[in-house]
N, C-alpha and C positions, 0 to 999 in steps of 0.2 A: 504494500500500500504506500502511499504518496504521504507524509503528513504536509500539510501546505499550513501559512498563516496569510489570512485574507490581512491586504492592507488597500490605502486609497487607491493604489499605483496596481492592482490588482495582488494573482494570488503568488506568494512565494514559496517557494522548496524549501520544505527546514529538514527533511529527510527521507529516504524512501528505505521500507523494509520489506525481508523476506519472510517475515514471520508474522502473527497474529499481536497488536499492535493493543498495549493495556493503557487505555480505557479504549480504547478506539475499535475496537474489535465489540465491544457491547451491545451498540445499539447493532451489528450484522448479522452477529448471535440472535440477536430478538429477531430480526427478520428473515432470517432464515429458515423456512418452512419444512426444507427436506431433511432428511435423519442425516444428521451430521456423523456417527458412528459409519453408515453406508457411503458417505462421501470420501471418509476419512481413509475407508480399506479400499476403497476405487481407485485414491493418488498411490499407496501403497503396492499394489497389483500394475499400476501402470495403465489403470484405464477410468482415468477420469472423465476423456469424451464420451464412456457411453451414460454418463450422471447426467441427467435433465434435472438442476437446480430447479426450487421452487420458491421464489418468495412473494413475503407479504408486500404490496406497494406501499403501505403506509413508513412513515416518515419515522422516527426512532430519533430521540436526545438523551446525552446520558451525563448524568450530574455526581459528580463523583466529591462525597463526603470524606471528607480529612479530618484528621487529628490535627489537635490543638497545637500550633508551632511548626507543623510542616512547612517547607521541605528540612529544615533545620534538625533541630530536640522535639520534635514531637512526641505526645503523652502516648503512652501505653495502660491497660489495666483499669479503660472506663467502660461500667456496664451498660450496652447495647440496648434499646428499648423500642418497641412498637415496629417491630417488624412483622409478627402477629398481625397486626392491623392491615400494613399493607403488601402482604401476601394475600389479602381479600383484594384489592384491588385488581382490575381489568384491565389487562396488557400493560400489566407493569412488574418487572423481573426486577431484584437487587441481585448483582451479582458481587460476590463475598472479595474481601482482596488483604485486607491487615484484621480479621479477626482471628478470636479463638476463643472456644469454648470450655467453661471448668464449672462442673457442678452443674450443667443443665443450662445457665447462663452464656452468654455470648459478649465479648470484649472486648474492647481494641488492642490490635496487637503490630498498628505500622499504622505508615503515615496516610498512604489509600487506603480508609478502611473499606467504604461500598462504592459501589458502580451503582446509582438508582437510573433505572433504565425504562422508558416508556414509549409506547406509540400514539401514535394519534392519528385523524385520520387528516390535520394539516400539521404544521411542523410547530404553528401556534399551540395546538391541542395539545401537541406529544410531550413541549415545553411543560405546559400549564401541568398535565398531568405529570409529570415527573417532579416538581417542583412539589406538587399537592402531596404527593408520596417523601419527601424528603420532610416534609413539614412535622411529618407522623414518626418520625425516625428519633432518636435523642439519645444523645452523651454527650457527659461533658468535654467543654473543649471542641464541640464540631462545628469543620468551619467547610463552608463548600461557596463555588459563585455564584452569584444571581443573574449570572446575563449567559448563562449558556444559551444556544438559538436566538440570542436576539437577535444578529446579525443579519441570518437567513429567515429574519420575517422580516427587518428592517427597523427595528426599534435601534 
């Protein structure tokens, strides 16, 4: 994948990889429809032209909560809340990155703790509903941005 940063002057290179790209690989996860295990033993085998991908067309943003003082000393050892909640939520996946679990509870354990990951069916939507779900999320010390997707609505 290409990571690019949009600027006035349009988009720039800031690097390309060959590998699955963290957080950036989240919202593709989400919309990718076909069994990724079958895709995965296709490039394996040598026959990934005969895979007919499937995905969802809707839009995917992904807001990824940090620990308190990232990238620097960020906190470790803060108890995880209301993920419960929004694992009730519709088209909206957290995928896991600095936790860990003791005693049944869940805790930060790095500086990406979650990937909260939504769709929507504009990129407004996918926004709003990602953000709704981050809302529902709590430890201390979490710090995530608010203008993911504004960009690409034009805010």
């Amino acid at each position: 994948y290409a990571g690019l940063m949009m600027t006035r002057h349009g988009p720039k290179v800031l690097e390309f990889n060959v590998r699955f790209g963290d957080p950036e690989s989240q919202p593709v996860f989400l919309r990718l429809k076909s069994d990724l295990l079958e895709v995965l033993l296709a490039v394996t085998k040598g026959k990934l032209d005969k895979v007919q991908l499937q995905w969802d067309t809707r839009p995917a943003v992904c807001v990824v909560m940090a620990s308190g003082g990232y990238p620097g000393l960020y906190e470790k050892g803060r108890e995880i809340t209301g993920l419960d909640d929004v694992e009730k939520m519709k088209d909206v996946v957290v995928f896991h990155a600095g936790t860990a679990e003791k005693d049944g509870k869940l805790f930060t354990n790095g500086g990406r703790v979650l990937g909260v990951t939504a769709l929507g069916d504009t990129i407004q939507a996918a926004q709003e509903r990602a953000y709704e779900a981050v809302k529902r999320i709590h430890f201390e010390g979490a710090y995530y941005r608010t203008d993911i997707g504004s960009k690409a609505i034009g805010r």
